[in-house]
C-alpha positions as CSV (number, residue, x, y, z in Angstrom):
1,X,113.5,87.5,-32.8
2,X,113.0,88.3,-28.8
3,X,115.8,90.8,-29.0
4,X,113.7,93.6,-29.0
5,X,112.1,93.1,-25.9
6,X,115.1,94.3,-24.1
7,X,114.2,97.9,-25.4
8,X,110.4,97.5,-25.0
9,X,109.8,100.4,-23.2
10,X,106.3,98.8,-22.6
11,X,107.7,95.5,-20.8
12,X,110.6,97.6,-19.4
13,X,109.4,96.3,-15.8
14,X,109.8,92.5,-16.7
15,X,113.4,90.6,-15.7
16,X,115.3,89.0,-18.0
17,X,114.6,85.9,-16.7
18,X,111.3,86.8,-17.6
19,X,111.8,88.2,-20.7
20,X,113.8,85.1,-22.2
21,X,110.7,82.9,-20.6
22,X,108.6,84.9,-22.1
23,X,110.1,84.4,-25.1
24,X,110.1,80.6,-24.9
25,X,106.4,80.4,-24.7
26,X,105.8,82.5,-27.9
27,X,105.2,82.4,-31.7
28,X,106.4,84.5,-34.9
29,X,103.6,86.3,-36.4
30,X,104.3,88.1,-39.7
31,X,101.3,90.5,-41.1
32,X,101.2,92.7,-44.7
33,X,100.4,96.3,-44.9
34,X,96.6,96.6,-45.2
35,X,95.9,92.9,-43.6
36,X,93.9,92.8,-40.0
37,X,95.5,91.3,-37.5
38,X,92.1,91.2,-35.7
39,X,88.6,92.7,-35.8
40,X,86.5,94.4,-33.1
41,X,83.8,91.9,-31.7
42,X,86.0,88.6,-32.4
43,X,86.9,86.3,-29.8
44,X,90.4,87.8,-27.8
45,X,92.5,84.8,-28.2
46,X,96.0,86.0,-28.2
47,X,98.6,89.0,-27.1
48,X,101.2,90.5,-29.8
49,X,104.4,92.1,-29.4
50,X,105.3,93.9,-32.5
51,X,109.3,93.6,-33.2
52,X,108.7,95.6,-36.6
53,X,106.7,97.7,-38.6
54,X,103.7,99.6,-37.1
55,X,100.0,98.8,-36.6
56,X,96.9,100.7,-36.1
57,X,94.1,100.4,-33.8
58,X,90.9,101.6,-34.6
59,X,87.6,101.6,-33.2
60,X,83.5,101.8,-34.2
61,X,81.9,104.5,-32.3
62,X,77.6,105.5,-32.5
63,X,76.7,106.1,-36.5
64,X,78.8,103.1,-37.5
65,X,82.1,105.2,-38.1
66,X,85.5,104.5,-37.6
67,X,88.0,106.3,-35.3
68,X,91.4,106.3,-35.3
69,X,92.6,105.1,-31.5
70,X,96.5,104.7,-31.8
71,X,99.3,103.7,-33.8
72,X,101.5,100.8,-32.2
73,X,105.3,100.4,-33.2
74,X,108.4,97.8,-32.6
75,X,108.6,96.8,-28.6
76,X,104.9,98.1,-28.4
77,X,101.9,95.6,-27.4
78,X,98.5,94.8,-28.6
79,X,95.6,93.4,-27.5
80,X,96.7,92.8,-23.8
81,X,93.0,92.1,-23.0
82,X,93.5,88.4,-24.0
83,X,95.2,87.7,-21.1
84,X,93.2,89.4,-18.7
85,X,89.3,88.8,-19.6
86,X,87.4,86.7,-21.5
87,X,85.7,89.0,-23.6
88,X,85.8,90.1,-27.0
89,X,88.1,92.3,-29.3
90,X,86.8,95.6,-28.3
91,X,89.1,97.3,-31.2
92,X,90.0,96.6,-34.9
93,X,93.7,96.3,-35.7
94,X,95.5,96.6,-38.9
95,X,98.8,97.0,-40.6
96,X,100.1,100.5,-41.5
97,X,103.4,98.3,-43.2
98,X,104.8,95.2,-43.0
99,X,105.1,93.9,-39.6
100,X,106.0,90.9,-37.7
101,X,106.3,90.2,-34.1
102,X,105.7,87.5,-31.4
103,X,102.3,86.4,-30.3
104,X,101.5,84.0,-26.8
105,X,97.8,82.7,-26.9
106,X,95.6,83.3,-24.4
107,X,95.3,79.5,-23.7
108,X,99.2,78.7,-23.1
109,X,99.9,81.5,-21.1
110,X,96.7,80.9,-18.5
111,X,98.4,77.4,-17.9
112,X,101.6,78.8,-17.1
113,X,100.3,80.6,-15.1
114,X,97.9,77.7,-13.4
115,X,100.9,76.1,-13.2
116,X,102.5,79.0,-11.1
117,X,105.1,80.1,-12.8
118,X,106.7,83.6,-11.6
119,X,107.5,84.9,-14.7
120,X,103.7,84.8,-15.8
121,X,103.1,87.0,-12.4
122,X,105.8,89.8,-13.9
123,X,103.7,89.4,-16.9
124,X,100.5,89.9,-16.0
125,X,101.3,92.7,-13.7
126,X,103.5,94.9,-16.4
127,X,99.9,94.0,-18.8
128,X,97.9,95.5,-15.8
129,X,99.8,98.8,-15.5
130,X,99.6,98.9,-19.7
131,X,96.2,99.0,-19.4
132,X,95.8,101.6,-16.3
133,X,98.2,103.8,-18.2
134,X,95.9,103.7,-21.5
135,X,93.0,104.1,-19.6
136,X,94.3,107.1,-18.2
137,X,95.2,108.8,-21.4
138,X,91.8,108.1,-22.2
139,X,90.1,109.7,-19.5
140,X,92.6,112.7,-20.2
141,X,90.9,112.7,-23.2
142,X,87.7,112.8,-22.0
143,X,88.6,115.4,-19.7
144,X,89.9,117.5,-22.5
145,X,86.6,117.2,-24.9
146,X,84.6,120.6,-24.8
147,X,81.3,119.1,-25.7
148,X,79.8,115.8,-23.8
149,X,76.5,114.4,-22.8
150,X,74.4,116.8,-21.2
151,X,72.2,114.0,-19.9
152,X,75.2,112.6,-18.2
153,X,75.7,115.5,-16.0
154,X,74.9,115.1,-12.4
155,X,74.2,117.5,-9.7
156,X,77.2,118.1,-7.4
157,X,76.9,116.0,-4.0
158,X,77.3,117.2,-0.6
159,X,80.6,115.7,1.7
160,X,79.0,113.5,4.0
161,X,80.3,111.3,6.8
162,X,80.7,107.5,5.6
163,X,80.6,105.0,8.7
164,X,82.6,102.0,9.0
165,X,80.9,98.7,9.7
166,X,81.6,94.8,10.5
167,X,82.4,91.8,9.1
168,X,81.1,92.3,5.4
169,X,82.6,88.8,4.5
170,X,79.4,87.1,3.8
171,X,78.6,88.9,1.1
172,X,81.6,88.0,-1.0
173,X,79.3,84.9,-3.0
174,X,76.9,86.6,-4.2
175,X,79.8,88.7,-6.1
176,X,80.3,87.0,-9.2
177,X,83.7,86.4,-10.1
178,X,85.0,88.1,-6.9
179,X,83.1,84.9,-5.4
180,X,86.5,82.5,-6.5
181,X,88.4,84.2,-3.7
182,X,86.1,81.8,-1.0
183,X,85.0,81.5,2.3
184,X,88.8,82.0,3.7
185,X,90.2,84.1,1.0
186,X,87.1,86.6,1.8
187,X,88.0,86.7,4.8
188,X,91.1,87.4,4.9
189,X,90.7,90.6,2.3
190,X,88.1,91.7,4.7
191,X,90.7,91.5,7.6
192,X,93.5,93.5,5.3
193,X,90.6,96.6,4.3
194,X,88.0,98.7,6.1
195,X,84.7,98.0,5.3
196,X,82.1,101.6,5.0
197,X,78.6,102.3,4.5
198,X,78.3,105.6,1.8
199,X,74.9,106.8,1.8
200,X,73.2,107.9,-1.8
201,X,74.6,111.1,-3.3
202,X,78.1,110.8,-0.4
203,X,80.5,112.3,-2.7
204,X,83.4,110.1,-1.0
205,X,86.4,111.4,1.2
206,X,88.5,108.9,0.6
207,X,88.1,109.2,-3.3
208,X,88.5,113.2,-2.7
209,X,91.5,112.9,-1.5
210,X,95.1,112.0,-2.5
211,X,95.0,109.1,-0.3
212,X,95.3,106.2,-2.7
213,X,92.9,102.9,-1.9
214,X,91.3,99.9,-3.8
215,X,87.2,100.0,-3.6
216,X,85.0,97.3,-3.6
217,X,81.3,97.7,-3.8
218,X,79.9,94.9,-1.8
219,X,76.4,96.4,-1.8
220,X,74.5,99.6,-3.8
221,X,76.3,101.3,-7.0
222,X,79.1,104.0,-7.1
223,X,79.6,106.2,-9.7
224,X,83.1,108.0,-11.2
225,X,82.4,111.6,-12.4
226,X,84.4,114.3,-13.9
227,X,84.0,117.7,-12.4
228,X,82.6,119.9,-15.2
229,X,81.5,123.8,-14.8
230,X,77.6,123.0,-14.9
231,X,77.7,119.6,-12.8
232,X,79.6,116.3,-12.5
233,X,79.6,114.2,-15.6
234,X,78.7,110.2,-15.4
235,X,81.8,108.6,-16.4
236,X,80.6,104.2,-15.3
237,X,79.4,103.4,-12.6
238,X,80.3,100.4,-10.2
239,X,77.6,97.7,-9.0
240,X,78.1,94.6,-6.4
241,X,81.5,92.9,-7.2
242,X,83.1,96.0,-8.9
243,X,86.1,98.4,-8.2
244,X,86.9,101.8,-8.6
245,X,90.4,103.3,-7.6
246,X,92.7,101.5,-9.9
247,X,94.6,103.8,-12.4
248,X,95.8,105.5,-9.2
249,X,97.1,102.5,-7.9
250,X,98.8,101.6,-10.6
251,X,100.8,104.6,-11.3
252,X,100.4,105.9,-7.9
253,X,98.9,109.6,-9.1
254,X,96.4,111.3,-8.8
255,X,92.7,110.0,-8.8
256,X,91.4,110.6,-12.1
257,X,87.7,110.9,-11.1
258,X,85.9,111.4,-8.1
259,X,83.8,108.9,-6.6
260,X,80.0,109.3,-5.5
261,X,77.4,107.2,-4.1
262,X,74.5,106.2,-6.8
263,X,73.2,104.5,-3.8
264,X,73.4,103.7,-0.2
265,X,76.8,101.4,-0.5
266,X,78.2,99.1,1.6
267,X,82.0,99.3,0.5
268,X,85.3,97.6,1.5
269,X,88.5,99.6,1.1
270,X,92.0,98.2,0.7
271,X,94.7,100.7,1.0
272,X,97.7,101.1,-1.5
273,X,100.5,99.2,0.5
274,X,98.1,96.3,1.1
275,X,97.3,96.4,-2.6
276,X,101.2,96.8,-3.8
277,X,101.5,93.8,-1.0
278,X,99.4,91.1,-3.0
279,X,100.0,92.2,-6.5
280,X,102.4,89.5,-7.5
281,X,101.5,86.8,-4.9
282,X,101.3,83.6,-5.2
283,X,98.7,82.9,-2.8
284,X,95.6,81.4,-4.2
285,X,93.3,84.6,-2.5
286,X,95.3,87.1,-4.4
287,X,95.6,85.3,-7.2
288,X,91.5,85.4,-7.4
289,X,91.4,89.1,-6.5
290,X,94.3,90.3,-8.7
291,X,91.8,87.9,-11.8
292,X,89.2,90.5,-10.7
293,X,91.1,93.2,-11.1
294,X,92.8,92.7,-14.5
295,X,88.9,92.1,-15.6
296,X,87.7,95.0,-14.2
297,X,90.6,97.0,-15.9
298,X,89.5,95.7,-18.9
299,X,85.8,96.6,-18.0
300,X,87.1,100.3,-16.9
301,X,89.2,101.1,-20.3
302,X,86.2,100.1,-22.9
303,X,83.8,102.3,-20.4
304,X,86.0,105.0,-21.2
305,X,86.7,104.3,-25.1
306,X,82.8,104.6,-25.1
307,X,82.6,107.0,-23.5
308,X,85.2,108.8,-25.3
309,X,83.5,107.8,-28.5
310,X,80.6,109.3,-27.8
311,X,82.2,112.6,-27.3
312,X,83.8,112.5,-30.2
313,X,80.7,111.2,-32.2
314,X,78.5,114.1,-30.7
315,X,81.9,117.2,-31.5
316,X,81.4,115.5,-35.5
317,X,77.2,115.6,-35.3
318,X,77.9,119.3,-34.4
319,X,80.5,120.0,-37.0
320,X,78.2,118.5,-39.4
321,X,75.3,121.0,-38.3
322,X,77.7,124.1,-38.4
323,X,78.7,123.5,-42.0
324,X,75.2,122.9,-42.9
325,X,73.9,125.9,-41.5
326,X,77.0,127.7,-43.6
């Protein structure tokens, strides 16, 4: 049944070691054309691997209607989020034919990898880069979409100078989750980055430029906007404990968005070969940090799928007014 895998283009970057282990800690799952395999809003308790047939993923947007998100064949997989947050189905899923694949719950795999096996680190990384990669089609998307939210248009900021600061590790426990990485594991991320104070409406170099970097807001809110002809449009914005910067640092192009200061922000930045350095460690600190940052994927990609929903919602409200006016 796992034979597919070796020609998943999806899990391409996995080992065969990790692949047949992999393998080992799955289940068959067989599903009938028209069936759900799962519904938007239930509780995200397992990741599939299709070895046949195809699937569709669709999603509610404002109104109550249904779009059509992507179509998911053999060596393809779905509903990654189980493995990296907590939260719930954020899309429906059903069967365009007859399918069947393998399926690891969300459970087993967290103790294997509690129990620190490497394979579960190939794993989770590969699930981390599926996700970048989606969201980035998605804010492609965006980008593409002709009509968008007036309101969430923001006047263009002025460069300023950000100013680095000192030790910023104290504020790590009042950061949520970001809180796990401790007193020592604080520390030392604080030691690896560069901590900076933005002030409000900084549009920031560092984002600007090509050079690639993890972002933490520590302190204050940043927000990721899209450059549009009358303004820069409000993708999400990042509050204490969040990050911004990762679809580039996953597939090490281009910054999507650009990144400006809702706020006066304090902000700790970890550069790409100190984030490449810790994303398959062992060490209990990156393990913490790299928790973070599959949740905050997660966070980043249903932002955009909102976001993206909304566009499409408000492109249908104005066909709908066209035709009427016909």
């Amino acid at each position: 049944m796992g034979v597919f895998l070796q020609n998943s283009g999806q899990l391409s970057a996995l080992s065969a070691h990790a692949l047949a282990e992999l393998v080992k800690a799955t289940d068959q799952f067989t599903i009938r054309r028209g069936e759900t395999l799962f519904r938007q809003g239930m509780l995200a308790d397992a990741l599939y691997i299709i070895g046949s047939g195809k699937l569709e993923i669709t999603t509610r947007t404002p109104g109550d209607a249904t779009a059509a998100v992507s179509a998911i064949g053999p060596g393809e997989v779905v509903g990654e989020f189980a493995l990296l947050d907590d939260g719930l189905r954020s899309a429906n899923v059903t069967a365009m034919a007859n399918s069947k694949g393998l399926r690891i719950p969300r459970e087993r795999f967290l103790a294997l990898l509690a129990d620190g096996k490497p394979w579960t680190l190939e794993l989770i990384d590969t699930l981390r880069c599926l996700v970048a990669s989606r969201t980035r089609v998605t804010l492609e998307r965006i980008a593409a979409e002709e009509r968008y939210d007036v309101s969430s248009l923001r006047v263009p900021a002025q460069v300023r100078e950000t100013a680095m600061v000192g030790d910023a590790a104290g504020l790590f426990p009042a950061l949520g989750r970001l809180a796990e990485l401790g007193t020592e594991g604080a520390a030392k991320l604080t030691d690896l980055g560069t901590c900076l104070t933005i002030p409000r409406g900084t549009l920031s170099t560092e984002a600007a430029s090509e050079r690639r970097a993890l972002t933490i807001v520590l302190r204050g809110a940043l927000r990721s906007v899209l450059p549009r002809r009358e303004g820069r449009e409000q993708i999400m914005v990042h509050g204490p404990g969040e990050m911004t910067g990762l679809v580039g640092l996953f597939d090490k192009s281009q910054q999507s968005l650009e990144l400006e200061a809702a706020e006066d922000t304090v902000a700790l930045q970890l550069p790409q070969a100190m984030f490449d350095a810790m994303r398959r460690s062992p060490e209990p600190f990156a393990l913490a940090l790299f928790a973070a940052v599959g949740r905050q994927l997660v966070r980043d990609q249903r932002r955009a799928n909102r976001h993206l929903g909304r566009a499409v919602s408000l492109e249908q409200f104005n066909q709908h007014c066209r035709r009427s006016a016909i």
